[in-house]
N, C-alpha and C positions, 0 to 999 in steps of 0.2 A: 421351611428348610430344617433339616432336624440335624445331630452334630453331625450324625456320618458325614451329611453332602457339605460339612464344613472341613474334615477332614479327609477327605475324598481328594478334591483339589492338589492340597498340598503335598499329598505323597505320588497324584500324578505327576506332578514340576520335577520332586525328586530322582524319580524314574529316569528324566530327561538330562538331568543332568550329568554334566561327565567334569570328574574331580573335585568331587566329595568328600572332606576330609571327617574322621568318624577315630575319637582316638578318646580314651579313658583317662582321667586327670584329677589330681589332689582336688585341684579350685576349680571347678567350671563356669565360663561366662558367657552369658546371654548377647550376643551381639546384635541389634537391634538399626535396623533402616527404617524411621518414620515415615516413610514413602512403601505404597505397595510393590509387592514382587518384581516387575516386572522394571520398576525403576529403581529400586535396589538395588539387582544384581548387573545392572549396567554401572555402578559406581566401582571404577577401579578402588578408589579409597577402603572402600565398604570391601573390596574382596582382596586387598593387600594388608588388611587387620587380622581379617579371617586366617588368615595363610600364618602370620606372624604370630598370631595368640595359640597358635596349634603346633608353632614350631619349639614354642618356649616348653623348657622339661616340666613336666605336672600340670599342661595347663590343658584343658578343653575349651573349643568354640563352639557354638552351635549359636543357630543364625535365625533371625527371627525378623517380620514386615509387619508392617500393618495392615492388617486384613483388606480385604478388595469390598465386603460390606461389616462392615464396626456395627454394625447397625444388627445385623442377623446374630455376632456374636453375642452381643448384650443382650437380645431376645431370648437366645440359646443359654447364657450364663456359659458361653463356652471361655475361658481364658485364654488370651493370646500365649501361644505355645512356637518352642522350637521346630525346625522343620529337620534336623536331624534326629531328633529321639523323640520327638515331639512332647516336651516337659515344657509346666506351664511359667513365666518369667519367674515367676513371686518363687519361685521351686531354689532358683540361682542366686547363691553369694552377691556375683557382680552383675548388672543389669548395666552395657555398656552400649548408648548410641552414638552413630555417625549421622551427624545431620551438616544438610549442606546449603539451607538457608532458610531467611526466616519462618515463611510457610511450612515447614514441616513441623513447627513447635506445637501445633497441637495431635498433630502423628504421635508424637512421644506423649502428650496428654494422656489420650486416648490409649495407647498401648500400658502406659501404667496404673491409668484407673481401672479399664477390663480386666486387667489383670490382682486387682485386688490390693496394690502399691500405694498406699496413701502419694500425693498428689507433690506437697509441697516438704520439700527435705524435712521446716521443723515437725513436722510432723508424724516423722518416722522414727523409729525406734533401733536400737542396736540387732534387734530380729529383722528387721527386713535388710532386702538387697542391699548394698552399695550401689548408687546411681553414679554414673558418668557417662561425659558428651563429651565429642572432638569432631573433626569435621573442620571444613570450610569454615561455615559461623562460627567454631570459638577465634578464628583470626579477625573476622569485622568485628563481631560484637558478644562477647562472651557473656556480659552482664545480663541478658534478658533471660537468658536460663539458670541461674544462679537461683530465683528461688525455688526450683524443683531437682535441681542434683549436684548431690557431692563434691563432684568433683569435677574440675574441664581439662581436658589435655589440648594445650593450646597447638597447633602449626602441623609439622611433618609427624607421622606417627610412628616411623618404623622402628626407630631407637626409644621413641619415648612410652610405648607401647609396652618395652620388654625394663625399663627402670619401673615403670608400674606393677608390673607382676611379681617383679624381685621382690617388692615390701608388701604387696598384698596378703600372701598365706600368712595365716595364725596372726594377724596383727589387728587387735580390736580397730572398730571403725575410728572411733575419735584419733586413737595414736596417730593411726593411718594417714588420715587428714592431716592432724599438727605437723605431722613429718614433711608430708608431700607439701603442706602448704609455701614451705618455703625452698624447695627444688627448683628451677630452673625450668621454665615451660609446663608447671600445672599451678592450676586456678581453683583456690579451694575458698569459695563463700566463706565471709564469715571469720576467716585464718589467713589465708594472706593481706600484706599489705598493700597490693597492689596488682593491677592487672598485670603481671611476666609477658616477653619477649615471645613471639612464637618459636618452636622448638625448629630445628633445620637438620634434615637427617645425613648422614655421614654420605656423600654420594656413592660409596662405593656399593651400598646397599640398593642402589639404582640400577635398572628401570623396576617399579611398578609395573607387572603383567595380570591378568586374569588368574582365579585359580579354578573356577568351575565358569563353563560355557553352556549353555543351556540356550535352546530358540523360543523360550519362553522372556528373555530379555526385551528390552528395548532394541539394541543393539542385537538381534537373533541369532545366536549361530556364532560370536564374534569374539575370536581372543584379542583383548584389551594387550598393549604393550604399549609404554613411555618412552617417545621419542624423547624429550628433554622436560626437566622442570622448570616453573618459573618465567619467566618472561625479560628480553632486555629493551622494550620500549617505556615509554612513560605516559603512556595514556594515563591523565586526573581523576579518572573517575574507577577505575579499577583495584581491585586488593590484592594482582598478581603484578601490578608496575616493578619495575627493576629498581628503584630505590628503596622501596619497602620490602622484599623480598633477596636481594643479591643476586639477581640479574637473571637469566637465561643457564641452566647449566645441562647443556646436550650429555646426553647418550651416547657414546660410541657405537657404530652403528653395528658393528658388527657383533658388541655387547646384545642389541637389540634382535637384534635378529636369531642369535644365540638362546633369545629366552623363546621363541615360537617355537610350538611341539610341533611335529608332522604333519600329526591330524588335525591342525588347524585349513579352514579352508577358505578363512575368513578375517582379514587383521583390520584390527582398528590402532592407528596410531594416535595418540593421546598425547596433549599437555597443553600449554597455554598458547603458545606458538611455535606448533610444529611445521610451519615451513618457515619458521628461521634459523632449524637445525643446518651444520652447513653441509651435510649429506644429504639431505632429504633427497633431493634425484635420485642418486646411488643408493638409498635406502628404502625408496617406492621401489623402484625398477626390480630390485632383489624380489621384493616380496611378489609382484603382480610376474616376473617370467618365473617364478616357481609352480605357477599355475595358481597361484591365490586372486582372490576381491578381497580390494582392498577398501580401508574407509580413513578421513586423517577428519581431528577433530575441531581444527583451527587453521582454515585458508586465508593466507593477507592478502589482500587483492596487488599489493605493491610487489609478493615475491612471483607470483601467480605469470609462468610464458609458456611457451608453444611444446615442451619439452614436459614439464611438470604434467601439465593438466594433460595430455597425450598419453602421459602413460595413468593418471588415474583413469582416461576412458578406457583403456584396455581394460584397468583393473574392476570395470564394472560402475565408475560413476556415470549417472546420467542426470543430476542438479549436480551444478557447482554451485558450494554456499560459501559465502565468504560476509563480510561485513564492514560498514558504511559507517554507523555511528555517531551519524551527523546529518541533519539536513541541508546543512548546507557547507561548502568547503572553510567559509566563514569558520564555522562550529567547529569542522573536524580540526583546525585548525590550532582550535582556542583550546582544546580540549589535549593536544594534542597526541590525534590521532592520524597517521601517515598515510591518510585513505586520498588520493583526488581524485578528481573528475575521469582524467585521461587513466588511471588505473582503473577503474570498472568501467570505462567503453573499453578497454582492450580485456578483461576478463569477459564483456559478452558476446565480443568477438571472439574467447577462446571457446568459449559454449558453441558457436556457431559451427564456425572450423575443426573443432572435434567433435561434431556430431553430438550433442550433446543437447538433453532436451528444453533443458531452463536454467535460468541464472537468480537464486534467491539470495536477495541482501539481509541481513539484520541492521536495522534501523532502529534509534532512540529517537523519543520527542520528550521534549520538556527538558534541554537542557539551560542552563543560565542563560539568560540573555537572547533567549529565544526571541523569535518574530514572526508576521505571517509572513514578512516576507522569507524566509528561511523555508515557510511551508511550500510559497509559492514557485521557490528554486528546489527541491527535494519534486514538484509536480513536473517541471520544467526536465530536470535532467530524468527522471524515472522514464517520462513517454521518449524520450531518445532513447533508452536503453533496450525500450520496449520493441522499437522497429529493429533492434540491430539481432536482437534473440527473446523469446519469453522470459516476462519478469514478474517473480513475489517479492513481494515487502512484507519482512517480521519486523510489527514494529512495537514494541515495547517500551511504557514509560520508563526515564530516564528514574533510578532511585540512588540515592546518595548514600554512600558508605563510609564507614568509621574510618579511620586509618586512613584513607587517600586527600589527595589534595580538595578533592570535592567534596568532601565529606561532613560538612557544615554547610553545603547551598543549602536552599530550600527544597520545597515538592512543591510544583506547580499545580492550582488547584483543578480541581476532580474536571471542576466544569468546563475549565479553559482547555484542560486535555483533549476533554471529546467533542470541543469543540474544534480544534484543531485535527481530529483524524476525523470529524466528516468533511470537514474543508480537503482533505488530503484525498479519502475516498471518494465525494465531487467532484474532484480536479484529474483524477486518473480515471473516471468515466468506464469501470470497468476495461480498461487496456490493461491494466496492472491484477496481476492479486492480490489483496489487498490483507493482511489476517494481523488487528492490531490483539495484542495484549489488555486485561480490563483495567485502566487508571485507576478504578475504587479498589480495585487488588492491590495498585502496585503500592497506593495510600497505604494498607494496612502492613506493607512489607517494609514500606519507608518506616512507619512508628515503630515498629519492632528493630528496626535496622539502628534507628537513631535514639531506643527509648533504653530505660537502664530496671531495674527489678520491678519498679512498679509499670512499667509496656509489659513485662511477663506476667507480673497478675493479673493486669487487663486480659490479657489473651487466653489466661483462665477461666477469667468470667465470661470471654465472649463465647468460648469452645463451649461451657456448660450452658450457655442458652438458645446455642443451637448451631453457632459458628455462620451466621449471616454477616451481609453486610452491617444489616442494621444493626446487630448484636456488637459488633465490632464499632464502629460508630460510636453506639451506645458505652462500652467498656470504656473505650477511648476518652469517653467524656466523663466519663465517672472519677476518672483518672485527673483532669483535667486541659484534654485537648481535643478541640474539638477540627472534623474536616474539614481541609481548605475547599 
C-alpha cells in the first residue's frame, strides 16, 4: 500500500461530508478521536468541541482518528495527519483528545508515537505540542493518562474548552500549566494538588448537536441532537447517576428540535436518559411526522408503552433495544436499577404489537454478589421473552468505576466469567442470541479503570509489545497485579 492509497481514503470521507468547518487561526489545534473514523465522528462530544474550538476568535480545528491500519502507516512512515488540511499532529501547538474510555488509551499511544510525539510528557520538550484529553475518562479516572499529557479538562467542555484557549496564545508551556493547574475543572499532572470537581456547562449552551453528518459514521447519515444531559436515576454502578452529576437536565423540546437543519433525514436523540425527558412523545412525534427516522440512544424499559414505541416504528425502528442490567431482579434491585420482570414482558409485547422485528437487552454479569443461581433466572426469564418476540442478549462484564458507589467491588475472575456465559449460552439452547463481550478485555479495562500512573505505564508497555492479551497480562504483572 503506498501513501497515496493512505491518503486516498481520507479525502474520500471528506467529500462526504456535509459541514465542514475550514477557517484560518492565530493557534491551531489538532483535535484527535483515538478510535477510528467511523467511531469518532458518531461522538457527539468529539463533534461539539470541534464546532466550539472553531467558534472561539483565532482558533482553528482540524480533526484527526486513528488510522483504520497503524500498522500500514508505520510501514509507510506516513504521520498521522489532519483530515481538513491534512498536516501532520507533530506540525500543531495543541495536540487535543477526546477519549471516552479506557481502551482507547493506546489510540492516543499509537497516534503520538507515529506521529513523531515523544510518548510520556517528561519527555517532551517546550518544542513539541501541548498534549490534552477530556472526554468521558477524565470524569472516571483521570489519573491513568497523566503520564502522557499535559493537561486534562475534566467534565462538560463547552465552557471549559473556551477558558482554555483564552490563556493558551503566546503563553509558554510551563506558565500555561502553573496557571491552569489551579483553575477549576482542569487537571495538570504534576501542578495541581488534587484531582478538581468535573466542570458542568452553563445549560443555556444546551443541546449538543452534530456539526458534520457523513454516512461514513456509525451512526450513517444521522444528525446527533441532545434530548437532555445527565441522568435523574441512581443506578451504583454508573458515572452518569444523579447524585454525582446533578441530576437529569432536559432540553426544551422545542429548543431541540430548533437545532435540526432541514436537510437532516435522519435524528438521533442522545443523552443518558432520553426517555425520561418529559416530552419525549411530543418530541419523537415532531420529528418522525416531518417525515424523518428517527433513532433515541437510551430506552428504559420502565418508561417504554403502546404510544412511544408506535411512533418509533413509524420512525423506522425495527429492534427495540433497551437494557436489563441485571440477571436477575434480585441484582437489578441491589444495584439499583428500575428494570423488572413485568417491564420487559410488556416491552416484547411492544416489539410484537408494533410489528417490530426483535427485542435486544443489554445485560451485565459479574456483578457483586452474583450466583448461578442469578444465571439460572437471567435463563429462566430470557426463554419467556423469547416466545413472546425474538430476543438478543448483549452481554458484557460488569466493570467497576471510579466515582460511583460501586467503584471499589472487585472484578470477578476471567475464569468464572466464562464460565458463567457458557452456562448462560447452554441454558438458552440457541433460542436466544446470545453475543457476550470478552471478560479478559473487560479485565484489562477494569485495571485501567481502577489503576492510577503506573496502569498507564503498564499500558505503555503492553501497547509496545504488541497490545495482546498476554502482553497486558504480562505489563499488568510487571506492575504488580496479577489476573483474577
Amino acid at each position: 500500500m503506498s501513501a497515496w492509497e493512505l491518503l486516498q481514503p481520507v479525502r474520500d470521507r471528506v467529500r462526504d461530508e456535509v459541514g465542514v468547518l475550514r477557517k484560518a487561526g492565530r493557534v491551531s489545534v489538532a483535535l484527535c478521536h483515538p478510535s477510528p473514523y467511523a467511531v469518532g465522528m458518531s461522538s457527539l462530544g468529539f463533534q461539539t468541541l470541534y464546532r466550539e474550538m472553531n467558534l472561539h476568535p483565532g482558533v482553528s480545528a482540524e480533526r484527526a482518528f486513528l488510522p483504520d491500519s497503524p500498522e500500514e502507516y508505520r510501514r509507510r512512515r506516513v504521520p498521522v495527519f489532519t483530515y481538513e488540511n491534512e498536516t501532520p499532529l507533530g506540525d500543531f501547538p495543541v495536540v487535543a483528545f477526546s477519549i471516552a474510555w479506557e481502551l482507547e488509551l493506546p489510540g492516543l499511544l499509537e497516534m503520538l508515537d507515529s506521529s513523531g510525539i515523544p510518548l510520556r510528557r517528561e519527555d517532551r520538550s517546550g518544542a513539541h505540542p501541548l498534549i490534552v484529553a477530556g472526554g468521558p475518562l477524565s470524569v472516571s479516572n483521570p489519573v491513568v493518562l497523566a503520564p502522557f499529557v499535559d493537561l486534562v479538562c475534566l467534565g462538560e467542555g463547552e465552557d471549559l474548552v473556551h477558558t482554555f484557549l483564552e490563556q493558551a496564545p503566546g503563553t509558554p508551556k510551563a506558565d500555561l500549566l502553573g496557571r491552569l493547574g489551579r483553575v477549576p475543572g482542569f487537571y495538570v499532572p504534576g501542578v495541581s494538588p488534587g484531582i478538581p470537581a468535573p466542570a458542568r456547562a452553563d445549560d443555556a449552551r444546551l443541546p449538543a448537536c452534530s456539526q458534520i453528518v457523513t454516512r461514513r459514521a456509525v451512526w450513517a447519515s444521522m444528525f446527533l441532537v441532545e434530548a437532555g444531559r445527565g441522568c435523574s436515576r441512581g443506578c451504583a454502578y454508573c458515572v452518569m447517576r444523579r447524585s454525582e452529576r446533578g441530576g437529569l437536565r432536559p432540553v426544551p423540546a422545542d429548543r431541540v428540535l430548533g437545532r435540526i437543519p432541514g436537510s437532516a433525514t435522519r435524528v438521533g436523540l442522545v443523552g443518558a436518559a432520553v426517555t425520561d425527558h418529559p416530552d419525549i412523545i411530543p418530541l419523537a412525534r415532531a420529528i418522525v411526522a416531518s417525515g424523518r427516522r428517527i433513532g433515541v440512544s437510551s430506552l428504559r424499559a420502565d418508561r417504554l408503552d403502546e404510544e412511544l414505541v408506535g411512533i418509533l416504528s413509524e420512525g423506522g425502528y425495527r429492534t427495540l433495544t433497551t437494557a436489563s442490567d441485571g440477571l436477575s431482579e434480585r441484582l437489578r434491585a441491589a444495584v439499583g436499577r428500575q428494570t423488572t420482570e413485568q417491564h420487559l414482558i410488556r416491552a416484547a409485547g411492544l416489539v410484537r404489537s408494533c410489528r417490530m422485528q426483535r427485542l435486544k437487552l443489554y445485560q451485565m454479569i459479574g456483578l457483586p454478589g452474583e450466583t448461578g443461581e442469578d444465571v439460572d433466572e437471567c435463563i429462566r426469564f430470557s426463554l419467556e421473552l423469547s416466545k413472546i418476540c425474538p430476543l438478543s442478549l448483549s452481554v458484557a462484564p460488569f466493570v467497576p468505576k471510579r466515582n460511583t458507589p460501586l467503584g471499589g467491588a472487585p472484578f470477578e475472575p476471567v475464569a468464572s466469567l466464562e464460565s458463567k456465559l457458557a452456562r448462560l449460552r447452554s441454558g438458552l439452547r440457541q433460542k436466544v442470541d446470545v453475543r457476550p463481550s470478552s471478560p479478559r478485555w473487560a479485565w484489562v479495562e477494569y485495571m485501567l479503570a481502577q489503576g492510577d500512573e503506573a496502569a498507564g505505564l503498564a499500558a505503555m508497555r503492553a501497547w509496545r509489545a504488541g497490545g495482546r492479551y498476554a502482553d497486558w497480562k504480562k505489563a499488568f504483572r510487571a506492575a504488580g497485579a496479577d489476573p483474577p
